[in-house]
C-alpha positions as CSV (number, residue, x, y, z in Angstrom):
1,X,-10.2,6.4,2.3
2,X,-10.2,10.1,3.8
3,X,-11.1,8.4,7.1
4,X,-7.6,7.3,7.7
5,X,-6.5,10.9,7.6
6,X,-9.4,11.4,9.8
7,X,-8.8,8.9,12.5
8,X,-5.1,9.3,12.5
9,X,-5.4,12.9,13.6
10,X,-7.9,11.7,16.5
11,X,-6.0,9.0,18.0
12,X,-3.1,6.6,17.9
13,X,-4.2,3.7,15.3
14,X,-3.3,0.4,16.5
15,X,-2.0,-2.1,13.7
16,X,-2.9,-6.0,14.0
17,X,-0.1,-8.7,14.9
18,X,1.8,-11.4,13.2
19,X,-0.6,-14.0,11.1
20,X,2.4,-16.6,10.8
21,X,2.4,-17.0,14.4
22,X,-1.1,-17.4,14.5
23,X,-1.3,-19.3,11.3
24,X,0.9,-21.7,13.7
25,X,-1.4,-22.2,16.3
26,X,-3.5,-24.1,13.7
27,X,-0.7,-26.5,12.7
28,X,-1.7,-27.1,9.3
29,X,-0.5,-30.3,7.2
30,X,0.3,-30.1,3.8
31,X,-3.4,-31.2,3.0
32,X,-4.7,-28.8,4.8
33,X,-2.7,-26.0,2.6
34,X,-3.6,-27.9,-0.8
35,X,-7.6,-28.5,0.1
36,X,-9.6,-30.3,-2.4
37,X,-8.6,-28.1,-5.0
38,X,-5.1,-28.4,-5.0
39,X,-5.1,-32.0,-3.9
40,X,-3.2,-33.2,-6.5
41,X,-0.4,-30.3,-7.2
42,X,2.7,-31.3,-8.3
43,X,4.7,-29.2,-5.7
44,X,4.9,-29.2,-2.1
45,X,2.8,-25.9,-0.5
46,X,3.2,-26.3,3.0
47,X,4.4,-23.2,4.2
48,X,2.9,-20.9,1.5
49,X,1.1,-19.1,4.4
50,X,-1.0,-16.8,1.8
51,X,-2.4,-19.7,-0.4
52,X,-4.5,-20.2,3.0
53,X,-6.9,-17.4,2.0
54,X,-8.0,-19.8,-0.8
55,X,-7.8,-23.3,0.9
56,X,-8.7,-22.3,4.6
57,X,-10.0,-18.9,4.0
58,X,-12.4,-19.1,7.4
59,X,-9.2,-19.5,9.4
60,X,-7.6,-16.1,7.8
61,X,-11.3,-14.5,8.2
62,X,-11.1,-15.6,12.0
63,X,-7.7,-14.1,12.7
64,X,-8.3,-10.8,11.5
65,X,-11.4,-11.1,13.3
66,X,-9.5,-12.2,16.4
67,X,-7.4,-9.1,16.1
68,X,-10.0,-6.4,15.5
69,X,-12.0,-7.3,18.7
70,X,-8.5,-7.3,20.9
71,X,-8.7,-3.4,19.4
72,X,-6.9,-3.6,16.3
73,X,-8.1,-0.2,14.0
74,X,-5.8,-2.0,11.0
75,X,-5.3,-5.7,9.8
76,X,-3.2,-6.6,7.0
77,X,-4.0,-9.1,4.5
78,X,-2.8,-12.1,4.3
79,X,-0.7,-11.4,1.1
80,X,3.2,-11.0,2.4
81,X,4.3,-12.9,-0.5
82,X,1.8,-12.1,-3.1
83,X,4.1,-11.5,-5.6
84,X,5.0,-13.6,-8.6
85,X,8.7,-13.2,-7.7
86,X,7.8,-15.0,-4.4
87,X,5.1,-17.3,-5.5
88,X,7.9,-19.1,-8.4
89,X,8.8,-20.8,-4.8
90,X,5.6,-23.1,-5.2
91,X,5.0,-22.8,-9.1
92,X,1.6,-20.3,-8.5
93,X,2.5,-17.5,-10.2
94,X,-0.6,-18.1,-12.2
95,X,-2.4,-17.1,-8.9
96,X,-1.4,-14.1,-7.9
97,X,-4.2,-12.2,-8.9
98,X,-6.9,-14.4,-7.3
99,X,-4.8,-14.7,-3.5
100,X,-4.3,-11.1,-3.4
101,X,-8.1,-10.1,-4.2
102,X,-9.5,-13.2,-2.2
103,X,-7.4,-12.4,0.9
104,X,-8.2,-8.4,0.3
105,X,-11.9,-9.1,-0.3
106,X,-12.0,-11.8,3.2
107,X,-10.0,-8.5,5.9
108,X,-12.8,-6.2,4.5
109,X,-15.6,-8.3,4.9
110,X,-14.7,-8.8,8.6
111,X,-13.4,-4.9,8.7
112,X,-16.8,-4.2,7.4
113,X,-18.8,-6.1,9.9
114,X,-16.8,-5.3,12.9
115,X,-17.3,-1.3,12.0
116,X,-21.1,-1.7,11.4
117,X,-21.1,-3.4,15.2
118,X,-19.7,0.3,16.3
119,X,-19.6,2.3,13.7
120,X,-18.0,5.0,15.6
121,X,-14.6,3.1,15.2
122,X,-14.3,2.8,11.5
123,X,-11.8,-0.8,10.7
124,X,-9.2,-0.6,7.8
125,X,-7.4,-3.0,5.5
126,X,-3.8,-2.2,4.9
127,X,-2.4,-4.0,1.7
128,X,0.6,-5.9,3.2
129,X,3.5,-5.9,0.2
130,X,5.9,-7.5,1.5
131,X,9.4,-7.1,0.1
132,X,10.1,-10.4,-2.0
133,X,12.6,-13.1,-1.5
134,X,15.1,-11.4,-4.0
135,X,17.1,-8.0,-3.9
136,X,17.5,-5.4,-6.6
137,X,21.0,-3.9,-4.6
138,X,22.7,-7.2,-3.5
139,X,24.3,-10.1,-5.2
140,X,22.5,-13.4,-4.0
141,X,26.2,-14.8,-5.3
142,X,29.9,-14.1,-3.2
143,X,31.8,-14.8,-6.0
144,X,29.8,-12.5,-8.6
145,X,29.1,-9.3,-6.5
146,X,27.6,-7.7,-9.8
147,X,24.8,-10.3,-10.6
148,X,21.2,-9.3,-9.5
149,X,18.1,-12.3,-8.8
150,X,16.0,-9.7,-9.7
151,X,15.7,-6.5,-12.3
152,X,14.1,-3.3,-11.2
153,X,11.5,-3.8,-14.3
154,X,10.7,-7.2,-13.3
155,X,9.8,-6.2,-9.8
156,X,7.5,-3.2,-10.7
157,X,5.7,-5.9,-13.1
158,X,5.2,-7.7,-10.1
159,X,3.7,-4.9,-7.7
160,X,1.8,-3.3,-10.2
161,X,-0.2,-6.9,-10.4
162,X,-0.4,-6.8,-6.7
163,X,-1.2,-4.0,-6.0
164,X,-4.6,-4.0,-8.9
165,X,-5.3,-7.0,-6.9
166,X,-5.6,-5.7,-3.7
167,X,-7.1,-2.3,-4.7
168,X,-9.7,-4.3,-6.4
169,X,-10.4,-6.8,-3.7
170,X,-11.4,-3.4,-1.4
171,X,-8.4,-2.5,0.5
172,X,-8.1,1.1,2.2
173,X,-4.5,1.5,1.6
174,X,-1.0,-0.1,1.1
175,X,1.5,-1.0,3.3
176,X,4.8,-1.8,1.5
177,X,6.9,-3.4,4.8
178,X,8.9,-5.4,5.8
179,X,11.9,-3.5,3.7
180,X,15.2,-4.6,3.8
181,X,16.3,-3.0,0.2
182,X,15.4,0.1,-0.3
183,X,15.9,-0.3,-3.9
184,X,12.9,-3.5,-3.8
185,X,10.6,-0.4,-2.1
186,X,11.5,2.3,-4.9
187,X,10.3,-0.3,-7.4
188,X,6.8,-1.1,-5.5
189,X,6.2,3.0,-4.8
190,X,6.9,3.2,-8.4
191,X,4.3,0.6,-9.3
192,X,2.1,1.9,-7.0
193,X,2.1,5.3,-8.3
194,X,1.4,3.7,-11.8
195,X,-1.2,2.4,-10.9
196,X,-2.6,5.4,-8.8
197,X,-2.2,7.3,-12.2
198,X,-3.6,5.2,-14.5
199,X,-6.9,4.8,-12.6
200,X,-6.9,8.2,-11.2
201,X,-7.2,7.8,-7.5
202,X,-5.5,8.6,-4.2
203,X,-4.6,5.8,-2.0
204,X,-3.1,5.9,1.0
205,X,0.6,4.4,1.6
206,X,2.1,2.9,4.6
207,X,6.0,2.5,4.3
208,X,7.9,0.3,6.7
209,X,11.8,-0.8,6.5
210,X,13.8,-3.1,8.9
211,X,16.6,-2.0,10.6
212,X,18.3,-5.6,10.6
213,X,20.8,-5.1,13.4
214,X,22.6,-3.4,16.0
215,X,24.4,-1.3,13.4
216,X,21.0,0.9,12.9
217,X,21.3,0.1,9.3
218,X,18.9,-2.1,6.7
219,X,20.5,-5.0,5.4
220,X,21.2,-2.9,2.2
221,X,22.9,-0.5,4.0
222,X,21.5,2.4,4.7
223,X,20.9,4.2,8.0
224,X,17.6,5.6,8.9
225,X,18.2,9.1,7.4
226,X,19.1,7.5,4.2
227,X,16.3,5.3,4.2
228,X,13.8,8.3,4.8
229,X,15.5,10.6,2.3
230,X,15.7,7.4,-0.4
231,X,11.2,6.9,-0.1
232,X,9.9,10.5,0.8
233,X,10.0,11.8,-3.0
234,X,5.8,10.1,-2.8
235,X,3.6,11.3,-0.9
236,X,3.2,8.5,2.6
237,X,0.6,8.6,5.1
238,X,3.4,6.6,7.1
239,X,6.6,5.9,7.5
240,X,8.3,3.5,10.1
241,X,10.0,0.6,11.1
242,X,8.7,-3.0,11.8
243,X,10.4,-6.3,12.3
244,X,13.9,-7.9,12.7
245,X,14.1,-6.1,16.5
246,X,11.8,-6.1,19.5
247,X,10.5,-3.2,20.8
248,X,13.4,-2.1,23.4
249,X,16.2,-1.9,20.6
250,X,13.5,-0.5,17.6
251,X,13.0,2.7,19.8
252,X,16.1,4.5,19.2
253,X,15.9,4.3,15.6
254,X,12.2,5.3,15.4
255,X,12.7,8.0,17.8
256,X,15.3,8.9,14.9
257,X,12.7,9.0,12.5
258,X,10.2,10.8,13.9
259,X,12.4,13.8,14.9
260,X,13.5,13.9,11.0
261,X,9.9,13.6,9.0
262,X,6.6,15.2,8.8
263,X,4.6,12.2,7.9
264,X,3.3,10.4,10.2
265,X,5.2,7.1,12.1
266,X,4.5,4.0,12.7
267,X,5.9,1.0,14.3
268,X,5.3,-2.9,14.4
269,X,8.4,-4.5,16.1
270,X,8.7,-8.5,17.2
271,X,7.7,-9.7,20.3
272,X,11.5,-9.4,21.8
273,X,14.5,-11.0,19.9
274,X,14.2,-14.7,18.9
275,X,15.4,-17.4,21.6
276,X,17.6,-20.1,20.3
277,X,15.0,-22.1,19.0
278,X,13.8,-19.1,16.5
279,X,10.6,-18.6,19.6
280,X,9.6,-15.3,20.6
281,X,8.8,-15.2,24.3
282,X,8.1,-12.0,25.6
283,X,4.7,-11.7,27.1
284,X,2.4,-9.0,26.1
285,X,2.6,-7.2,29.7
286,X,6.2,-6.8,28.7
287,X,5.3,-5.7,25.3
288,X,3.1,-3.5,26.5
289,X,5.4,-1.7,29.3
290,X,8.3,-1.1,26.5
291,X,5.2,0.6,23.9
292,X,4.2,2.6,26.7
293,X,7.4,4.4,26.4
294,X,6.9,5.0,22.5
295,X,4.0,6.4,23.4
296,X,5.6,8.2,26.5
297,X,8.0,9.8,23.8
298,X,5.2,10.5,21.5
299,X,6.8,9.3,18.6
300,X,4.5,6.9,17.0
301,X,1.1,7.3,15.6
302,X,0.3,4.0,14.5
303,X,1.5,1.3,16.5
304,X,1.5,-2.8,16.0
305,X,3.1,-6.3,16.1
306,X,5.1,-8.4,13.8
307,X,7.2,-11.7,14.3
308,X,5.5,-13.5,17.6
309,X,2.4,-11.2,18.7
310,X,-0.9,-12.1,19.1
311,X,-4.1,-10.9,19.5
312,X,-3.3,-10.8,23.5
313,X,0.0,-8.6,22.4
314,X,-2.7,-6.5,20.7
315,X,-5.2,-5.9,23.4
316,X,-2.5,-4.5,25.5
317,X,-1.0,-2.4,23.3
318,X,-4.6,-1.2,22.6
319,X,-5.4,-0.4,25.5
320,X,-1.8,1.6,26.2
321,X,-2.5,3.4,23.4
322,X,-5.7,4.5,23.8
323,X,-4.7,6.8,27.1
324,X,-2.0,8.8,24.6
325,X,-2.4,11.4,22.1
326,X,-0.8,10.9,18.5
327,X,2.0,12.1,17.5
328,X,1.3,15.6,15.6
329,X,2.8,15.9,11.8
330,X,1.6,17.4,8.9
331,X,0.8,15.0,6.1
332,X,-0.2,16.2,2.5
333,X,-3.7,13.7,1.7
């Protein structure tokens, strides 16, 4: 784990890409998600993208794969909703355990392999923890702005699971992203920090919220001050932004952050905003230019792709990144 802290200093780390886009390139049926072994489940799983690293786990095994040799130093597993909040969607909660650790134990296998082929670029495995399809601070309900989908308790039950799962499937550290209530994150870091506790280890934490709009606010409300002050009381190796924005409108609010903490930043923005058919068009030469000026800036030190990149996205942004130092901050390991 102290190699993170080691490679971070020396260079900016490069994050993978999206694996729903890629996942889409494969254009699975609803067979293909259920296999042999859940051939005969009663609900539909189509779409439950991280029940693939059971079912298709060669295809999640090539991905990663795919973005490590376009220069990827990070992939994420394939465990955004590997929560039993999110998996009561397709009746799996039962599961939870065994996707997280299968998916954690298939990125460090490949992480593994691609670091003994040059060993002088040790690979990592970020835990992805993604935020859950409910919110601790907002009312699902118009009419009843008090009622919660979701208690505080019931969501740090559901990281602390997680997050054994991935720690024991071999993951180098945790990336708790995606966050669009804070409050949804102060629950996970809690878990997190339970769990760090209990088994007396040091893990590495990635933190990474979504400034939903042009208002430079998450969708709970809070502006990127508030959202740095609200997760800073833990110790990070990271803190950033990813998703909901492409790279042109993400900078301002990243440049934001940087100026304001002493961990180190990181970014993994869409490929451009959404067209009108939910697509993501920009190439990754244009990608790559608007990075460049991240870079330029120096406010990032770990830099990525969310909604619509691929491993081409990747390269590019690799190889940007490698002609720039990091970003300097000082980080208590």
């Amino acid at each position: 784990m102290s190699n993170i802290y080691q490679a971070i200093q020396e260079r900016v780390l490069v994050l993978d890409g999206a694996m729903g886009t890629m996942l889409q390139r494969y254009n699975f049926s609803e067979e293909d998600f259920r296999g042999e072994r859940f051939k005969d489940y009663l609900s539909s799983l189509k779409g439950n993208n991280d029940l693939l690293s059971l079912t298709q786990p060669q295809a999640i095994a090539d991905i990663h794969r795919k973005y490590f040799e376009a220069g990827a130093d990070i992939v994420e597993t394939n465990t955004f909703s590997g929560t039993t909040i999110a998996m009561a969607d397709y009746d799996m909660e039962d599961l939870v355990y065994e996707l997280n650790f299968e998916s954690a134990r298939i990125a460090k296998q490949v992480a593994d392999e691609i670091t003994k082929e040059n060993p002088d670029k040790p690979r990592f495995v970020a835990g992805s923890i993604g935020p859950t399809n409910r919110t601790a601070s907002l009312s699902p309900d118009v009419e009843r702005p008090e009622y919660r989908a979701v208690t505080f308790e019931e969501l740090r039950q559901a990281y602390h699971q997680q997050t054994e799962a991935l720690l024991d499937g071999g993951v180098d550290m945790l990336l708790v992203e995606t966050i669009f209530d804070t409050l949804n994150a102060k629950a996970a870091l809690f878990a997190i920090d339970q769990v760090q506790e209990e088994r007396g280890i040091k893990i590495p934490i990635m933190v990474s919220g979504t400034i939903t709009d042009a208002s430079g606010r998450t969708l709970s409300g809070q502006t990127v001050e508030a959202f740095l002050l609200s997760i800073s009381h833990i110790p990070l190796l990271s803190v950033g932004f990813n998703c909901a924005l492409g790279a042109d409108q993400l900078q301002p609010y990243l440049s934001r952050l940087s100026n304001e903490t002493e961990f180190y930043t990181s970014a993994h923005p869409n490929a451009g905003l959404p067209n009108a058919f939910g697509e993501y068009d920009q190439t990754a030469e244009q990608m790559q230019e608007l990075i460049e000026s991240y870079l330029k800036e120096n406010i990032v030190n770990i830099i990525g792709g969310c909604c619509g990149t691929t491993p081409e996205h990747i390269k590019l942004i690799a190889e940007v990144a490698a002609k720039y130092k990091p970003r300097q901050a000082v980080v208590s390991a």
